[in-house]
C-alpha positions in Angstrom: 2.3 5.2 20.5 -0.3 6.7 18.8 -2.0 4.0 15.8 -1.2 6.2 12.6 2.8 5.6 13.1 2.5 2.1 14.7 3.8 1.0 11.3 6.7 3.3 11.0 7.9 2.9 14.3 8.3 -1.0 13.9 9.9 -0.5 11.0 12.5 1.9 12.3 12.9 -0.5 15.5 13.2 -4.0 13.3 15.8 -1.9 11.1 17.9 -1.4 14.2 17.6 -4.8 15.4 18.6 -6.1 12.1 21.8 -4.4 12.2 22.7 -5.0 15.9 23.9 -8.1 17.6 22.4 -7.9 20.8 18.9 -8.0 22.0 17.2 -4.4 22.6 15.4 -4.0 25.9 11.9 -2.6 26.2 13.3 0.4 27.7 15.9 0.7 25.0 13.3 0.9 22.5 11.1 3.2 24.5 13.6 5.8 24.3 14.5 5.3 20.3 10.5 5.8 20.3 9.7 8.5 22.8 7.2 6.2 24.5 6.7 3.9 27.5 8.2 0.4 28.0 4.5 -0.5 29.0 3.7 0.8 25.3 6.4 -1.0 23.2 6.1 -4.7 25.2 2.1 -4.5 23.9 3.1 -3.7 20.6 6.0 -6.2 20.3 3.9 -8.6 21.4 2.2 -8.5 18.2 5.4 -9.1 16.3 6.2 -11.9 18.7 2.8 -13.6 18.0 3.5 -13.3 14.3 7.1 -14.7 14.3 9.0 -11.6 14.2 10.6 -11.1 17.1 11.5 -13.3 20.0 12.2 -12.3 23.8 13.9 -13.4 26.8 14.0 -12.3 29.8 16.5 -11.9 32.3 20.4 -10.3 32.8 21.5 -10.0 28.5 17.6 -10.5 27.5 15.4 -8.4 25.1 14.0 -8.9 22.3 15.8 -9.8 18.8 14.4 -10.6 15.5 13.6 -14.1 14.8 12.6 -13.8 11.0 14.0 -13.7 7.4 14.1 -9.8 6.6 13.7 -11.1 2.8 10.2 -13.2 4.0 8.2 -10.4 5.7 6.5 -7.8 4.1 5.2 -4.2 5.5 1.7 -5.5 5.3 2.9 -8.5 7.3 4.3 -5.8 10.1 1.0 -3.4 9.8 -1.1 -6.6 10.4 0.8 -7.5 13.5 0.8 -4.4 15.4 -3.0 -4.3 14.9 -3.1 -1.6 12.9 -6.5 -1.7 11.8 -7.2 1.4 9.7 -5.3 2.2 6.8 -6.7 5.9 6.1 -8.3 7.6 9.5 -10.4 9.5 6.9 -14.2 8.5 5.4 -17.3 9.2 5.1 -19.9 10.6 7.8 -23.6 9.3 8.8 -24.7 12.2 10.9 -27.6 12.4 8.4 -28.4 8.8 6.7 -31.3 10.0 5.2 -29.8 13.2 3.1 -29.7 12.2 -0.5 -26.7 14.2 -0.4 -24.9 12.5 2.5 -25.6 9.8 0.5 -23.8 10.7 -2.7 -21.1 12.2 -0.9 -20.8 8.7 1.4 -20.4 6.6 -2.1 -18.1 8.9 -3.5 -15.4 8.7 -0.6 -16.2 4.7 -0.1 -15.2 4.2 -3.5 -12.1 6.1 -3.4 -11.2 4.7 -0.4 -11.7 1.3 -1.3 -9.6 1.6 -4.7 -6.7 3.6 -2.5 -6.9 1.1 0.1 -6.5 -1.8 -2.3 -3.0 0.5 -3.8 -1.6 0.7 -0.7 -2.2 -3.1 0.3 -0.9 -4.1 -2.7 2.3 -2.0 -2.2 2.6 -2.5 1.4 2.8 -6.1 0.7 5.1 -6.1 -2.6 8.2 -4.7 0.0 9.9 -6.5 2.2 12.1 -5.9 5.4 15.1 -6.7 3.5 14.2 -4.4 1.0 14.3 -1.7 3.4 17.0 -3.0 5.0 19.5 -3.0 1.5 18.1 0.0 0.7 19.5 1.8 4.3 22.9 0.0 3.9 23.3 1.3 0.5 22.2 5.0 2.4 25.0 4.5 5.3 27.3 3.7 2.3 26.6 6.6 0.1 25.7 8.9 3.0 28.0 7.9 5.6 24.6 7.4 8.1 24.8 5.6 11.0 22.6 3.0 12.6 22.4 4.7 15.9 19.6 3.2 17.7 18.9 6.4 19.3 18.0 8.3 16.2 
């Protein structure tokens, strides 16, 4: 799972998990995700380390959300799966001692800082159950389903 849609991918699993009884096997969620089982047990680890989910193993195991939807923000998720860069864009130092690199280099840090500090802000001002009545109010209006396999 590539690191620049850990964050959605969570999302879209915990979603499905919310709305669905029982627990959802590694391999379940591999193929919701396109990925390996090997790939989604490492990254629900994170989750599990945080609170998130839980897991059990065994016949009827898998893992199942152990948290308050309301109580857990998208900042909390995109800090559990390690998700360490916000932007995979900045600034170069192929040439530290240009006066232009230089300029250029404080330019793009400032920006980056000021959109970085947006999108924390707004990553942590919505919650899980915000996404969550927001796609029930969607399968109402839309008639969507919940399929985990979309």
């Amino acid at each position: 799972m590539r690191s620049d849609s850990r964050l959605s991918r969570m999302l879209h699993v915990l979603l499905h998990m919310a709305r669905h009884e029982q627990p959802f096997t590694s391999e379940q969620i591999a193929r919701m995700l396109q990925t390996n089982p090997v790939v989604v047990r490492r990254t629900m680890s994170g989750l599990k380390k945080a609170g998130f989910v839980s897991s059990e193993k065994g016949h009827g195991g898998g893992w199942k959300l152990s948290c308050d939807l309301a109580s857990v923000t998208l900042l909390d998720i995109h800090q559990a799966v390690g998700g360490p860069r916000l932007f995979a864009i900045g600034n170069t130092t192929d040439n530290p001692q240009c006066a232009v690199e230089k300029v250029v280099n404080a330019a793009l840090d400032e920006a980056l800082a000021q959109a970085e500090a947006l999108l924390v802000k707004r990553l942590g001002s919505v919650s899980l159950g915000d996404l969550a009545k927001d796609f029930d109010a969607l399968c109402v209006v839309g008639n969507v389903t919940s399929d985990p396999a979309s």
